[in-house]
N, C-alpha and C positions, 0 to 999 in steps of 0.2 A: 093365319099368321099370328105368332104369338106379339104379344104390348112390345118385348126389346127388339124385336124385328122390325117392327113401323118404326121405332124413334131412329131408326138407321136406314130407313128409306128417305128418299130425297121428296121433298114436297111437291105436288103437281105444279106444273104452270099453269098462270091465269088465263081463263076465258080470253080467245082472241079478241072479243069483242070487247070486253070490259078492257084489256089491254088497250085499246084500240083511244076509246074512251078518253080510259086515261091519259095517255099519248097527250091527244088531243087536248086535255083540261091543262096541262102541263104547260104544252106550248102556251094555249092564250094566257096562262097566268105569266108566264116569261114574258110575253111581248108585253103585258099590263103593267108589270115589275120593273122594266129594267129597259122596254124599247127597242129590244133585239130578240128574236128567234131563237132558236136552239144552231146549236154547229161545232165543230171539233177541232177544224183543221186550222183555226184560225191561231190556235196555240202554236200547234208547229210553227207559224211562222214568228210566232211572238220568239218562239225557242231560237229558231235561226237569226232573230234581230240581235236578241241577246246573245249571244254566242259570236255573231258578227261583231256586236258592241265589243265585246272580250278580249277576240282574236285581230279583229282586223278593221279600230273603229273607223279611221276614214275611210277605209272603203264603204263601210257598211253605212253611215253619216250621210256621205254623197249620195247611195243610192237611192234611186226613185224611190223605189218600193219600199225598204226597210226604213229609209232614214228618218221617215214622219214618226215610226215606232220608238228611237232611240234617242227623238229630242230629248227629254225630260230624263232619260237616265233609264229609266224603269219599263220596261219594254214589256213584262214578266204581269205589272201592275196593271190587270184588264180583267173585265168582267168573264172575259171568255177562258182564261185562266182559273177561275173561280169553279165556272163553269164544271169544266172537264173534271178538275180535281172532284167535286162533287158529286158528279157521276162516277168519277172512277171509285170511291169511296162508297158510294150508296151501293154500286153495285156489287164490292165484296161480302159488303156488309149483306146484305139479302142474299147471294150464293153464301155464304156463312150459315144464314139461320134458317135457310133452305134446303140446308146440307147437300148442296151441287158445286163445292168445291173442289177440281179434280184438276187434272195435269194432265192433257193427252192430248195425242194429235188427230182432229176429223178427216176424213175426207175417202171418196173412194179408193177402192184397190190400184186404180191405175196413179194415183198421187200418191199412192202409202210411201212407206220407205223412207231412203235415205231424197227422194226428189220433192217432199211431202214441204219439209221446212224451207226448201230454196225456192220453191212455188208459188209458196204461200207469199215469202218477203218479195218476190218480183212482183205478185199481183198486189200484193199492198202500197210499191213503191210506187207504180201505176197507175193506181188509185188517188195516192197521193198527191200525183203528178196533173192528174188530171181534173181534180177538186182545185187544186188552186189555179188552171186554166181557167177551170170554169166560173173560178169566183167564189167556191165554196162547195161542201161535200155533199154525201146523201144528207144527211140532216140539215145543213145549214138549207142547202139547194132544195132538195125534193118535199123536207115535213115543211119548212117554215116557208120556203118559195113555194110550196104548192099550198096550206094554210091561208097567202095571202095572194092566191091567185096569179102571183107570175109566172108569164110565160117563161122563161129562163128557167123556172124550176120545173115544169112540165116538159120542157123539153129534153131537159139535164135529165129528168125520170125515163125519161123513154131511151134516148140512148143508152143513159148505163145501165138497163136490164137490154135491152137489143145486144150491147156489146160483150154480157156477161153470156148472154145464150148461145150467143156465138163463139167466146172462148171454151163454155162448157162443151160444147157440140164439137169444138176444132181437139178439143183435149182428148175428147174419147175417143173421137176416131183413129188420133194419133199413137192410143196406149198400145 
């Protein structure tokens, strides 16, 4: 392979384990820094408080659940905000200089096509639906809840792979 050939190969990924690792040094430097775990979904809702603040403030004022986010005006202003932005950013930034930025859609032959995109957004909404049941997603729930030994996150771990193997398994058979 000639020298302009490699500079347009995409760089290998990290050692699972040193991935692993690091994960791991992440987290506890997060809970050292800041008091809180790693977790994602917590935005969404900050999004939904804001957008309720927007659309629909007394309703969204009154509610239980929202309204404690929207005292102060700034719903948006949270470390979990921070957060996400910063992964979402770190992570272009390294598919950038990794040259693994690409456009496309995964998944097997029986999800290809046109059912490939509608699939996907159903099991994401799902997902979604069902991290804020739970109280929080795979990372909030499973790295940081399982990091500090709750059961709640060990638990959370176990059905959402039992329930992913199952939709894997109910999908194929289906195709």
């Amino acid at each position: 392979m000639n020298r302009e050939s490699k500079k347009l190969q995409p760089a290998p990924y990290w050692n699972p384990l040193l991935a692993g690792i690091s994960l791991g040094a992440v987290l506890l430097i997060t809970f050292v820094t800041t008091g809180h775990g790693l977790g994602a979904t917590g935005l969404t809702t900050r999004l939904t408080a804001w957008l309720g603040m927007n659309v629909a403030p007394v309703a969204t004022s009154t509610n239980e659940y929202l309204g404690g986010m929207v005292e102060d005006g700034k719903p948006l202003n949270a470390w979990i905000t921070w957060q996400v932005i910063g992964v979402a950013a770190g992570a272009l930034i390294s598919a950038y200089f990794a040259r693994r930025i690409q456009f496309k859609m995964d998944g097997g032959k029986f999800l290809g096509g046109s059912k490939r995109p509608i699939t996907a957004l159903l099991g994401g909404v799902l997902a979604g639906f069902g991290a804020r049941i739970a109280a929080g997603c795979t990372s909030g729930l499973g790295l940081s809840g399982g990091a500090v030994l709750s059961l709640a996150g060990f638990t959370f771990l176990g059905g959402f792979f039992a329930v992913g193997l199952l939709t894997s398994h109910l999908m194929k058979e289906g195709k």
